[in-house]
N, C-alpha and C positions, 0 to 999 in steps of 0.2 A: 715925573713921579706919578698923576695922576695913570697915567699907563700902567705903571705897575701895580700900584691898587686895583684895575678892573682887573689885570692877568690875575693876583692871588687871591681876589676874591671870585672869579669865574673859575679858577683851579680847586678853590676850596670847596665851593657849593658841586664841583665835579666831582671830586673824589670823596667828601659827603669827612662830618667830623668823625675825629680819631682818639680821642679824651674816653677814656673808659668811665664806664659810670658804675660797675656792679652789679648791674642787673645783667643777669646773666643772656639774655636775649638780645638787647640791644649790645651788648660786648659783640656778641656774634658779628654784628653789621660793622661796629666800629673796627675789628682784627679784619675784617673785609677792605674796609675803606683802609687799614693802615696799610696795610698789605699793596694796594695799585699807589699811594700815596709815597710808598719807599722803593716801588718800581719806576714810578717817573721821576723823583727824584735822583736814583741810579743815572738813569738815562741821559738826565740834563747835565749830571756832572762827568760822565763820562764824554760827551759833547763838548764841554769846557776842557776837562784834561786834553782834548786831542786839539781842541784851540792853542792851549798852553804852548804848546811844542812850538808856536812861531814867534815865541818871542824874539829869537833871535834874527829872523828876519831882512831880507836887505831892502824891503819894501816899508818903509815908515807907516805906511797906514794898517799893512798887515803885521807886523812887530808890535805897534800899540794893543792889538788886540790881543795877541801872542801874550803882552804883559800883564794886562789887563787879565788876564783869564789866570794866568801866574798868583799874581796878586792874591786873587780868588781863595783858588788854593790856600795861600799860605795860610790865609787869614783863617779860614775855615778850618785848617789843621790846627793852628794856634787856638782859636774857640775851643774846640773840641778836647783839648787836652789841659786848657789852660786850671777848671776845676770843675770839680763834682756838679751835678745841677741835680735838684730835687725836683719831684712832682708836690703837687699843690696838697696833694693826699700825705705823702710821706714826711711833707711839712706840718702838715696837723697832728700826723699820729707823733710826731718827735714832744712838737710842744704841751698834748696832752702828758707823755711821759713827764715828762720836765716837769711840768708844773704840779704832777702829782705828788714830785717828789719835793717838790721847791715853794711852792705857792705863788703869789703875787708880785712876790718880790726883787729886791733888785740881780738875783741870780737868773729869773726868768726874762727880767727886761733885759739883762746881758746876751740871752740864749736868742731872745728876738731879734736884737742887733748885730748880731752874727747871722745869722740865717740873710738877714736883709729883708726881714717882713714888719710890718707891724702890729704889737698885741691885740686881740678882740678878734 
């Protein structure tokens, strides 16, 4: 595990953060870094899918990876589709709404526990 911590955090500090701030200058940098950050990610997942293909394998060691990479896959399609995800931004601009209209109360603490955030 420690191995993978050094890879994402030397892939991070490579392809530099991707979180937009608003400021229109720094955005520039950030649409740069997202940009080579959704290009190597292509790349590695396209590396996997063509792993994928041995799951079937007559060779045991190359089939576990075959499945393994399968696995990957599914899980990540399932992720992906399983539901809506917010940004941190789009979370604040909701419960500002809400609470404009609702106040402190227990419609906003309902709105919070749905989101899966907590109030403040």
């Amino acid at each position: 595990m420690k191995r993978l911590e050094n890879l994402y955090d030397v892939t991070k500090r490579l392809c530099g953060m991707i979180e937009p701030t608003g400021e229109s200058n720094t955005d520039i940098t950030r649409l740069a870094n997202l940009e080579d950050t959704i290009d190597l990610v292509e790349k590695l997942t396209k590396d996997i899918v063509y792993v994928a293909r041995n799951q079937s394998a007559y060779e045991n060691s190359v089939k576990v990876i075959g499945l393994r990479a399968d696995r990957f896959i599914t899980e990540m399609r399932e992720e992906m589709t399983a539901q809506p995800t917010f940004t941190e931004h789009q979370i604040q601009q909701l419960q500002s709404k809400i609470h404009t209209i609702t106040g402190d109360g227990e419609v906003m603490g309902l709105f919070n526990e749905l989101l899966g955030v907590c109030a403040g």
